[in-house]
N, C-alpha and C positions, 0 to 999 in steps of 0.2 A: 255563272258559267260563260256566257257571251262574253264578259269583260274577260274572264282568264284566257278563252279565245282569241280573244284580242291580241293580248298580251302576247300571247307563246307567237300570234302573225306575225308579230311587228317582232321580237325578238330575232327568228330562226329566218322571218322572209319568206315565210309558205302561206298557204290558202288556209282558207278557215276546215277543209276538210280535213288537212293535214296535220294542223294543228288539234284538233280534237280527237284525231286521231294518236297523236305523240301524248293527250293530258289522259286519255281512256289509258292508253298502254302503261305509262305514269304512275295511274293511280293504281292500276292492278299489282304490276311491280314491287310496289310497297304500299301491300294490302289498306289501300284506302280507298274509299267512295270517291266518285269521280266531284262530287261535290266538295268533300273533304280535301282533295287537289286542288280544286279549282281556286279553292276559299286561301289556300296556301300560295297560289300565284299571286292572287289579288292584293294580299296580305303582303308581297315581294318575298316569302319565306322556301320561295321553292322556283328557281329559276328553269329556263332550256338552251340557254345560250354558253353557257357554262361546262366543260366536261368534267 
């Protein structure tokens, strides 16, 4: 989770609030666990920088 945090930070250039905020919304979006997200950014199989 932290790490994909990380990630979506350093991607988009927001806070860590914001970002965990965009991987919750994410993962609801397309009925997945926020862990199930997170493991999907970590993995690079699910970007935020991307439209």
């Amino acid at each position: 989770m932290h790490q994909a945090v990380g990630m979506i930070m350093a991607q988009l250039g927001v806070g860590a609030g914001e970002a965990l905020a965009r991987l919750r919304g994410d993962a609801f979006a397309h009925d997945l666990t926020v862990l199930e997200a997170a493991l999907d950014v970590v993995d690079r199989r699910r970007r935020f920088d991307t439209p």
